[in-house]
N, C-alpha and C positions, 0 to 999 in steps of 0.2 A: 672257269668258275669251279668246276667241281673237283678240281687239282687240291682246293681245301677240305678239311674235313668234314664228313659225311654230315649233311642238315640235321641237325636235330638241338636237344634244346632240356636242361636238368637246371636242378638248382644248386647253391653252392656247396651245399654239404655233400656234392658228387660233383667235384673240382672240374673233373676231366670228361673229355668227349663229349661235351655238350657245343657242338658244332663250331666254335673254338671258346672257350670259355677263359680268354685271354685277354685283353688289348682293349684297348680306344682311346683313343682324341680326341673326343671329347667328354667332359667332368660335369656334373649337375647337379646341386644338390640340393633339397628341401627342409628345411627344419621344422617343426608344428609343436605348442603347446597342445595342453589337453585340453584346449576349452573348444577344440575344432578347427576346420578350414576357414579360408577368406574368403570372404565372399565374390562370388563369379562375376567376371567384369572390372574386378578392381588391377589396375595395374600397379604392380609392386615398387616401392618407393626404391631409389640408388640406396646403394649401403656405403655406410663410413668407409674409407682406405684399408682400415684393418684385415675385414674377412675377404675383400678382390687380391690383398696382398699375397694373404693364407692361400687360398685358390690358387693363384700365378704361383708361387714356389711349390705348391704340391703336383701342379701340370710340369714343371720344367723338371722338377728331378726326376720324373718319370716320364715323361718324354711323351706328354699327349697332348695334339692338337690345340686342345680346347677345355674348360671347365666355365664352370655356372654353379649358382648357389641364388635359394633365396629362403629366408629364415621368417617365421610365423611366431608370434605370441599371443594369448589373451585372440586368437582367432581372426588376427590382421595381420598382415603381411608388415613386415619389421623392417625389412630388408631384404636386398639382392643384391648380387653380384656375380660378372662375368671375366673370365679370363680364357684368352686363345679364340679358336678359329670352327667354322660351321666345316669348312671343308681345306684338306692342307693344300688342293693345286691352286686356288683362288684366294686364298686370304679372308673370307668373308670372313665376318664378325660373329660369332655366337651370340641370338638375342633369348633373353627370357623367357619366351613361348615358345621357341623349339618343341622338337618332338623326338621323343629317343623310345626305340624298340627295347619293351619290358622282358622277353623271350620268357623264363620260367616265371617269373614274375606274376606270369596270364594264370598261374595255378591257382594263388590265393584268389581271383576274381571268381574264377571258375566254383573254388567250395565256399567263395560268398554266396554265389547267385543259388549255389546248394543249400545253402541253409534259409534263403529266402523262400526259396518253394516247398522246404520242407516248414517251417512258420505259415506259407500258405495253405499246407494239408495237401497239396499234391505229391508230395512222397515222404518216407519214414527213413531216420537212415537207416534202419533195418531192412529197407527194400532190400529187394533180391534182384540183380542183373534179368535170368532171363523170367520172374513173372512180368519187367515192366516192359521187357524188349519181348514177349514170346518167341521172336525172329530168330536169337539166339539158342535157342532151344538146342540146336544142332551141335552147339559148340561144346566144347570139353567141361566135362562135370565143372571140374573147379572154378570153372569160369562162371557158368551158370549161377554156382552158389554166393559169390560177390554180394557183399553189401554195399550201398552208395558211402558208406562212412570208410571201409576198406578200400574202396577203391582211391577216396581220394588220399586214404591216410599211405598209401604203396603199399597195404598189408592183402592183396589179391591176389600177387603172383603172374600180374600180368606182364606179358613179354617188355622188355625195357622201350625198344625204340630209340634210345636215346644217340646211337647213331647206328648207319646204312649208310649204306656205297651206292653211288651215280646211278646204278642199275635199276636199284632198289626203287631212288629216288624217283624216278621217270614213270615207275609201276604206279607209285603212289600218287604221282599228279594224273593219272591216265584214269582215277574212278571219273565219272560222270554222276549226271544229275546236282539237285541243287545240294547245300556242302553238309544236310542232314543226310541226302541220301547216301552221300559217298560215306560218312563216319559209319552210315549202318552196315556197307557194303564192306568197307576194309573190318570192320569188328567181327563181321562174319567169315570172312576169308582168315585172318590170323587166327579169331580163336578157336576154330574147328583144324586150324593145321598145324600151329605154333604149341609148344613146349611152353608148362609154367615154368617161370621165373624163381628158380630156386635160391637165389639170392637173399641173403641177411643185412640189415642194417642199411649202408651206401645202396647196395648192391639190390638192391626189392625196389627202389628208383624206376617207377617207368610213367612213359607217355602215355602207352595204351590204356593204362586207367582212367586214366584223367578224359579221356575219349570214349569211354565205357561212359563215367560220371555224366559228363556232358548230352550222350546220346538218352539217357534216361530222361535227364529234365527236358529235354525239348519233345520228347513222349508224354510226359505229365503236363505239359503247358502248351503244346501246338503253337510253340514256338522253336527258332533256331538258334543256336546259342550264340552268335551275331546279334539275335534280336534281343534276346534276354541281357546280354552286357549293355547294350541300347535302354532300354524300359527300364531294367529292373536296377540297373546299376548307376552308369554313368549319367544321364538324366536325372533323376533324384538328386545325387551329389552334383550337382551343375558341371560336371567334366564335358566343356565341347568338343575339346583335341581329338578324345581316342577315336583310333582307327583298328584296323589289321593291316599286317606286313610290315613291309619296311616304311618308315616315311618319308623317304625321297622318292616320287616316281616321275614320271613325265607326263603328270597331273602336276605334281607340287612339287618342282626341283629345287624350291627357294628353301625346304625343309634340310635337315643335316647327315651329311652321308656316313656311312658308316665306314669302318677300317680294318683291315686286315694285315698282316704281316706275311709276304710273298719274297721267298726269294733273299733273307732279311729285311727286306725295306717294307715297312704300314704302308699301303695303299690303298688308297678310296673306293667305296663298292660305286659297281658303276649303275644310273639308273634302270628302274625294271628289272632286277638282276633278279636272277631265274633260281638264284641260292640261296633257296627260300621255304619253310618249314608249309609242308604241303597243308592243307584246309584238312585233310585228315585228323590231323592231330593239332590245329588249333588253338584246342582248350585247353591244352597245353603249356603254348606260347608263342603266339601272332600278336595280343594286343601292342600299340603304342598310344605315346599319350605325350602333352606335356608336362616338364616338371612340376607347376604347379597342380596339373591335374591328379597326377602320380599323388600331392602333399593334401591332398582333396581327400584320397580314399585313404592314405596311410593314416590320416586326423579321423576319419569316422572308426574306423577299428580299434585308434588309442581310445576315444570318445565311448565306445562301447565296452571296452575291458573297465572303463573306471564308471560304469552303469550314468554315462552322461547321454544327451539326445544324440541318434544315430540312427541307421537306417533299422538295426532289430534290436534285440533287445539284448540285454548283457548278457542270459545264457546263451546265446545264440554264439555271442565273441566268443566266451566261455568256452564252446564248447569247438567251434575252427580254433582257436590257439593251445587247445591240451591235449596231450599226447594221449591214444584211445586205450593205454594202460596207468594211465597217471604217473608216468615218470616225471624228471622235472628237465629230460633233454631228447632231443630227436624229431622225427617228424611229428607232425600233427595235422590238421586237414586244411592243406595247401602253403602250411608254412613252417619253419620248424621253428624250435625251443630250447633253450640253455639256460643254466644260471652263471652269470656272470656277476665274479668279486664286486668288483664296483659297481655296477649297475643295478644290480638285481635280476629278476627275470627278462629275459631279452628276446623277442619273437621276431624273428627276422624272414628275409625271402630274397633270393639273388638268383641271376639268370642272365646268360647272352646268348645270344644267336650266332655267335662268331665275330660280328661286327658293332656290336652294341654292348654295354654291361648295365645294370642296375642293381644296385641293393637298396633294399631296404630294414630299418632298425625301428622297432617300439619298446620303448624301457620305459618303467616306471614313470609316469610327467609329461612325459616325451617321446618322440620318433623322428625319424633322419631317413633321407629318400637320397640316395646317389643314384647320378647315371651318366653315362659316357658313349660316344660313338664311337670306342675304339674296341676290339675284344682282348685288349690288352691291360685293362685300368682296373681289375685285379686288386693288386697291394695298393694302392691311389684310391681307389674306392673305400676298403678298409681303412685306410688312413684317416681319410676325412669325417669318416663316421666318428672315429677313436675321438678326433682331435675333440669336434663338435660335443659331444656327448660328454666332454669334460671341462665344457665353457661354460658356467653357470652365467656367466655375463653376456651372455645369449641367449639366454632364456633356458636354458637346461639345467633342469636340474638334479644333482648327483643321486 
């Protein structure tokens, strides 16, 4: 297992070293108007020949397993469609409720459930690291002085994480206690011993923030951030899928495995597999979900940028999609930002684990959720967005 690259887990505008940030077989993808999700419980109708065909030729030129798709408008599901396979040794069939690991993806959840508690009055993002952790105290000035808004935005200087070696890895499954105590235990040990993070732009990309971030809100709310994605998130938006880890285990092997590239040949992670982004870091990127869950939460944040009903309020969108200098590119708090010729503004979030991909896209109208169990589907991922986003006959529009 750990013959792959070191566990860890960045989003796409930091291509590399995110545990593999390559491959998969399988493709999945979500389209949402602006008027919101579909409502929970509803099973997605079959979609016309056209869009399974688009899927099928976008999986075989690049060589994955599997692809899915299911497209939203007016806040009911339109369409779906499946092409390829849940796992390559068995043939099974990829079905629409699948579950694909979001890996950095879990970032934007994380400065959502941020700005839920800070709309609650339990923290400001002006907070400061250690008045709300005092435990911290010990740890290096800079660290101390962190705002909840810096940390999610990478502008703290915390150590990257974004990858470690087998040795490492082993340290970091060995905290104890339950997985607040451990985030409080590793934040103590790195940031009393660890060097900031003197990196600009890609490079200021870390985990540990986002584990800082998270360790705060479960200090403000005497919850664990387990439970806050539970309560504050997924519940509200009717997501039942999500989990943490991977979601094949031997609980649920019927779920879809993930892939790798060994040796040249994608092979399937096997269940339980121990190559796996420790509870440490999380908040990070452990959740999974499925596709339409994924098109659940990507619909409340277009829903909230266009001041429509959502779970906060449009400054709140506002203020997780804009860069904490008003640029109009780069990170922002848990997702980044561009302008795009055709599109207009584009706020997007992508993330794998090695054995999983997912992106996701909200442009002007609309948003686009890809995901794949391969950490190969990369360009395949970007494609389908591209195509989708230029199908006004789909409901998108330009």
């Amino acid at each position: 297992m750990l013959a792959r690259n070191p566990p860890a887990t960045r989003s796409d505008r930091c291509r590399t070293g995110a545990m593999r940030c390559i491959g998969w077989s399988l493709l999945a993808l979500t389209l949402l108007s602006c008027n919101g999700p579909r409502q929970a419980g509803v099973d997605p109708p079959s979609d016309p020949p056209g869009l399974e065909q688009e899927l099928e030729a976008i999986r075989t030129k690049h060589g994955l397993p599997g692809l899915a798709a299911v497209v939203v408008r007016g806040g009911q599901v339109v369409s779906s469609a499946v092409a390829g396979v849940q796992r390559m040794s068995t043939g099974d069939r990829l079905r629409i409720d699948d579950r694909f690991h979001i890996a950095s993806c879990t970032k934007s959840m994380t400065a959502t459930l941020a700005a839920i508690v800070v709309e609650e009055g339990g923290l400001q993002w002006t907070s400061r690291l250690a008045d709300v952790l005092p435990e911290l105290r010990s740890a290096r000035r800079e660290y101390q002085d962190a705002t909840l808004e810096q940390l999610l935005a990478h502008a703290a200087r915390m150590p990257a994480y974004t990858q470690f070696g087998p040795d490492r890895l082993e340290e970091l499954k060995a905290f104890r206690g339950s997985s607040t105590e451990q985030r409080l235990a590793f934040l103590s040990e790195v940031l009393a011993n660890e060097e900031p993070n003197e990196g600009t732009g890609d490079a200021a990309y870390s985990n540990v923030g986002y584990t800082a971030a998270a360790a705060m809100l479960e200090r403000a709310t005497g919850e664990s951030w387990e439970n806050l994605v539970r309560s504050r998130l997924t519940q509200p938006l009717g997501m039942t899928s999500v989990g943490f880890g991977w979601p094949a285990t031997s609980r649920t092997p019927e779920q879809p495995r993930g892939h790798f590239r060994r040796n040249g040949e994608l092979v399937e992670q096997p269940l339980d597999d121990s190559y796996l982004l420790p509870a440490v870091l999380w908040p990070a990127g452990a959740v999974h979900g499925s596709i339409g869950d994924l098109g659940r939460y990507a619909a409340d944040h277009l829903n909230g940028l266009l001041g429509r009903k959502a779970l906060l309020p449009q400054s709140a969108y506002e203020k997780l999609h804009g860069t904490p200098d008003g640029a109009d590119q780069g990170f922002t708090l848990g997702w980044g930002v561009r302008r795009d010729e055709r599109w207009g503004v584009l706020h997007y979030g992508a993330g794998s684990g090695g054995t999983f991909f997912v992106r996701i896209a909200i442009a002007p109208e609309h948003d686009v959720v890809v995901a794949s169990n391969s950490g190969e589907a990369a360009a395949a991922t970007r494609e389908v967005i591209e195509s989708l986003l230029a199908q006004p006959a789909r409901g998108v529009v330009k």
